[in-house]
N, C-alpha and C positions, 0 to 999 in steps of 0.2 A: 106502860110506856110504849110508844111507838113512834116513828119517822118513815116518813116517805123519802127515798132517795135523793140525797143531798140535802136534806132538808133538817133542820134542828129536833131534838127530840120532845115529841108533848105527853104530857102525864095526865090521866083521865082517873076520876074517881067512879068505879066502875057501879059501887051499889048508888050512891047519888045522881051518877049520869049516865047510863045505860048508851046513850045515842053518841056518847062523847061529844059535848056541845060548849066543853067549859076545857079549855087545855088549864092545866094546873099548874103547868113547868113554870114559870115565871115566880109562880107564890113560893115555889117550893124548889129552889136550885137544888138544893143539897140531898133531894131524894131522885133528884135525874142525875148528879152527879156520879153516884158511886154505883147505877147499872151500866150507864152509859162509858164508863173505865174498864167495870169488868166486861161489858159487847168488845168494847176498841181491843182488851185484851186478848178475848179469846178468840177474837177474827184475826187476829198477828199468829197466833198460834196454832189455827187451823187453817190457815192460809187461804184466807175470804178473797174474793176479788173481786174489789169496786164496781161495779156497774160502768160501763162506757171505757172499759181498758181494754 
């Protein structure tokens, strides 16, 4: 998984897409879901700060 700031996050299957050319996120909500809670989590708790604050 990865996102560009501000931007939604996309899921790549890295042995079948090497160049990441195929975002997955959409097929597969429920496997961006539960990294993308624990990211939102542990940036609350190490105290991240957004980009453009």
């Amino acid at each position: 998984m990865v996102r560009e700031h501000g931007g939604p996050w996309e899921l790549y299957d890295m042995d079948a897409d090497r160049s990441e050319t195929t975002d997955l996120a959409r097929r597969h909500p429920a496997r961006v879901a539960g990294p993308a809670a624990d990211y939102e989590g542990w940036a609350r708790r190490v105290g991240v700060i957004p980009r453009g604050r």
